[in-house]
C-alpha positions as CSV (number, residue, x, y, z in Angstrom):
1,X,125.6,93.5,161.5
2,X,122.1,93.3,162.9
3,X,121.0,96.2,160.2
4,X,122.2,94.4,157.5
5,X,120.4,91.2,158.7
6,X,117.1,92.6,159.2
7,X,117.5,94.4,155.5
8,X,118.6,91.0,153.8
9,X,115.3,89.4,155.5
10,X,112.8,92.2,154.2
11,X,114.8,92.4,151.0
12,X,114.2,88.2,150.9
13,X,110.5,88.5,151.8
14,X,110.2,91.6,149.0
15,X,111.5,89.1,146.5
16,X,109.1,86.4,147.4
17,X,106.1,88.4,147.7
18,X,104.5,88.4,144.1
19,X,104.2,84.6,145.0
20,X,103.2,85.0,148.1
21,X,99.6,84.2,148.0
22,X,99.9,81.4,145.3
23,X,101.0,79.1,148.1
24,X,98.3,76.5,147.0
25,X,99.0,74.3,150.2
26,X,98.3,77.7,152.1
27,X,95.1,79.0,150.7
28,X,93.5,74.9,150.5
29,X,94.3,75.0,154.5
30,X,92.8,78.2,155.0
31,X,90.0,78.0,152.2
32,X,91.5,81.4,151.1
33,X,91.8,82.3,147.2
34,X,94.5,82.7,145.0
35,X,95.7,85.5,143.3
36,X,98.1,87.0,141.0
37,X,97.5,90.2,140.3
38,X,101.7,91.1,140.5
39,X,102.4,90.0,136.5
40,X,104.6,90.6,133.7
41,X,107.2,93.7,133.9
42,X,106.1,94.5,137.8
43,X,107.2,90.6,138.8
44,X,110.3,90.6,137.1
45,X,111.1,94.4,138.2
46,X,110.4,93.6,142.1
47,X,112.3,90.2,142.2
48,X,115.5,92.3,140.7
49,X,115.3,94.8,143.2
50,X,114.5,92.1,145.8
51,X,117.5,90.2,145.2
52,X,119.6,93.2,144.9
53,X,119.2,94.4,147.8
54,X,119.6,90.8,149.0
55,X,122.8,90.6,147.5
56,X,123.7,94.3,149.1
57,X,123.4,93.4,152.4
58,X,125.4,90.3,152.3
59,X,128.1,92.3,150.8
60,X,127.9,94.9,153.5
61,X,127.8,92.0,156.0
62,X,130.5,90.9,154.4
63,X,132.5,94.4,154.4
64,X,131.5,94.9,158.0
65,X,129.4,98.2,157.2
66,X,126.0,99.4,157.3
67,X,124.1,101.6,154.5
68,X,120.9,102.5,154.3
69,X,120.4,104.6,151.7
70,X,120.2,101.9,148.5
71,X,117.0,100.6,150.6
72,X,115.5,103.7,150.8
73,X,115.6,103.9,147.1
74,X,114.1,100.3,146.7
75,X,111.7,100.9,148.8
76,X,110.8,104.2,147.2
77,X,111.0,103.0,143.5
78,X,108.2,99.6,144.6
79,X,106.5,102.1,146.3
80,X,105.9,104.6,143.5
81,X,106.4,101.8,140.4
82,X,103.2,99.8,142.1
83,X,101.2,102.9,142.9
84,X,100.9,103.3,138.8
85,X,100.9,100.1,138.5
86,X,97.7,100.3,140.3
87,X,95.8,102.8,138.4
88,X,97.3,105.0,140.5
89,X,95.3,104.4,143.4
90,X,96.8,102.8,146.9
91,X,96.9,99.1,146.9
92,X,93.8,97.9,149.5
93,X,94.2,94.6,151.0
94,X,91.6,92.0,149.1
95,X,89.6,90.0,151.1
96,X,90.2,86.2,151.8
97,X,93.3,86.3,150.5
98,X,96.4,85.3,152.3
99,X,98.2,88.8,153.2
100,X,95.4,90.7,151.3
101,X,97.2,90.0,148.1
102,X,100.5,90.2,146.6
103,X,100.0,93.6,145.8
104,X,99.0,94.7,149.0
105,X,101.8,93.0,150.3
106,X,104.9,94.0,147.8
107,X,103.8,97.5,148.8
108,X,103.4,96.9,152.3
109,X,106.9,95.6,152.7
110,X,108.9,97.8,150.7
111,X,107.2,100.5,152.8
112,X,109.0,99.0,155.7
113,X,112.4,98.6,153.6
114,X,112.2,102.3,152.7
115,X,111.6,102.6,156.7
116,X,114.1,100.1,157.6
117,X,116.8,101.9,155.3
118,X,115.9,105.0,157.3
119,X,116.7,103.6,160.5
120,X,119.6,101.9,159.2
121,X,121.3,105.1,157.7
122,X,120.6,107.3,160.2
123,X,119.7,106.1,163.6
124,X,122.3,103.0,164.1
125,X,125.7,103.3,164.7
126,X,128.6,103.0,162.3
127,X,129.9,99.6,163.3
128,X,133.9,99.3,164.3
């Protein structure tokens, strides 16, 4: 149960994140700037695979079992789909900008689902 929690939350915060610095309330508070540098195919691609995995773990919640693997594969696929996305080069955080960008940030969290689906799959117990 906690698995599937924790994968529904980074799966939530993967589908919010080409917005995430475009929080105008945020970056007036914090005199940061705004960018959107996560557009076109990319956005709509990473708020699909955000809300499927999303909708995954509620089902597995729902079904009372854990599986890991799907979030490997989103991970994986964000991972590798935003490395070409970005000239092929690793996304480096920008400066004043909140999270170092929505780039920076996409590919920083579905690092951790591709982790988190690791540790789901294959270091937590079946539940009973």
């Amino acid at each position: 149960m906690a698995a599937n929690i924790m994968l529904a939350l980074i799966s939530l915060i993967l589908t919010v994140s080409p917005y995430i610095s475009r929080l105008t309330f945020v970056n007036q508070q914090f005199h940061l700037h705004s960018v959107g540098n996560i557009k076109g195919g990319f956005e709509i691609f990473i708020l699909v695979v955000g809300g499927i995995g999303f909708v995954l773990a509620l089902y597995n919640m729902f079904l009372g079992k854990k599986s890991g693997s799907p979030y490997m594969v989103i991970g994986a696929l964000v991972l590798v789909i935003g490395f070409f996305y970005n000239e092929e080069a690793i996304p480096m955080p920008l400066r004043n900008t909140l999270f170092g960008g929505e780039l920076f940030f996409a590919f920083v969290v579905s690092f951790a689902l591709a982790v988190a689906g690791l540790v789901a799959e294959w270091l937590m117990q079946e539940p009973r």
